[in-house]
C-alpha positions in Angstrom: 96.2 143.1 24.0 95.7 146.6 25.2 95.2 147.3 28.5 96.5 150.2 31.1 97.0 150.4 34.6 96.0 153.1 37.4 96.8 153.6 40.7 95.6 156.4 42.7 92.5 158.4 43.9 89.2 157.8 42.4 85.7 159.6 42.0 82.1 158.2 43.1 82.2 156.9 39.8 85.1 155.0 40.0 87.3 157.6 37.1 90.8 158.5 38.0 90.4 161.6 39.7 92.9 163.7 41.8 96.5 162.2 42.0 97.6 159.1 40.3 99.8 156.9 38.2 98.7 155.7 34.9 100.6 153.3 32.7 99.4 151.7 29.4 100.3 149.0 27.6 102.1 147.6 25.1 103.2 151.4 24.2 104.7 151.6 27.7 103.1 155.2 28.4 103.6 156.5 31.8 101.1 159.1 33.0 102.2 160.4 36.6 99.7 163.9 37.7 96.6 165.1 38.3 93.1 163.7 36.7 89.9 164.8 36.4 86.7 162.4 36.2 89.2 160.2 34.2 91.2 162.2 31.8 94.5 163.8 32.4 94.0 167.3 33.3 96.1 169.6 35.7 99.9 169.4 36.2 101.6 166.1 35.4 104.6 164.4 33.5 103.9 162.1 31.0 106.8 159.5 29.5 106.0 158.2 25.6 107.7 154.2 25.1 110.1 156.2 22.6 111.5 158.1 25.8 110.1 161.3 25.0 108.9 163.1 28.7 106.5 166.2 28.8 106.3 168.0 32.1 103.7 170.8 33.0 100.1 171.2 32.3 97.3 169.0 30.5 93.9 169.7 29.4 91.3 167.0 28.8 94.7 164.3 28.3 96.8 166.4 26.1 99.7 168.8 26.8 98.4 172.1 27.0 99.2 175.5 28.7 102.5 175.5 29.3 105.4 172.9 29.7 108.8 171.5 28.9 109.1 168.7 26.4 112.7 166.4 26.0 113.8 164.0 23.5 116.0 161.4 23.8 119.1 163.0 21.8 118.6 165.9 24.3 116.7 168.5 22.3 114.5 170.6 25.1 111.7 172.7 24.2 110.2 174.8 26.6 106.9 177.1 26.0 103.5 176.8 25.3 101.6 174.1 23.8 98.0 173.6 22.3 96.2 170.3 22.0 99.3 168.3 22.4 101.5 170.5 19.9 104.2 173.1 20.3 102.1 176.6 20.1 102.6 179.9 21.2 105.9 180.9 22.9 108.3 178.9 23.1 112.1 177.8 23.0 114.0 175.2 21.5 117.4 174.0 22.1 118.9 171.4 20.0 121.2 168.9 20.2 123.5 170.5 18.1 123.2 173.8 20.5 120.6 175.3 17.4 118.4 177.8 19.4 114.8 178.8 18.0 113.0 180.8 20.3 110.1 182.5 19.4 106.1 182.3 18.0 105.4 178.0 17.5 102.3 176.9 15.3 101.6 173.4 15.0 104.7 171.9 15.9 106.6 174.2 13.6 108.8 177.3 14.6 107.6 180.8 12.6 108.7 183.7 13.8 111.5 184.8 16.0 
């Protein structure tokens, strides 16, 4: 079954809104920020079950503005995103100590 959980503040309509802590299930998502009339949107950190964390700003319950995103083998990228995807400028370090830093589209590095 599918089901989240929510605790926090609340509009007259009963939708997350203002501060709160969202977690859904059987993923094992972990929402912790700001919403707005039940989507995430402000400043907030979300967790993914595969231990991937974004910190920094949502739109409308994706990562969007700008923010820092870490994977579990310790590749950091920090920068803009669009929609949920790495966009704009932005800097990624590897794991391997491999540096792009630059103009992101999409999730994909292309210019310096």
């Amino acid at each position: 079954t599918n089901y989240t959980r929510y605790e926090g503040e609340l509009n007259k309509n009963r939708l997350p809104h203002g501060k709160g802590i969202k977690q859904y299930f059987p993923g094992r998502h972990l929402y912790q920020g700001d919403f707005v009339n039940g989507k995430m949107h402000g400043k907030g950190q979300m967790t993914w079950g595969n231990k991937v964390v974004y910190q920094g700003d949502f739109v409308a319950d994706k990562p969007e503005g700008k923010g820092q995103m870490s994977w579990p083998d310790g590749s950091v990228y920090e920068g803009e995103f669009l929609r949920g995807k790495l966009h704009g400028k932005g800097k990624m370090t590897r794991h391997n100590g491999v540096v792009q830093e630059g103009k992101w589209n999409n999730d994909q590095f292309v210019e310096p």
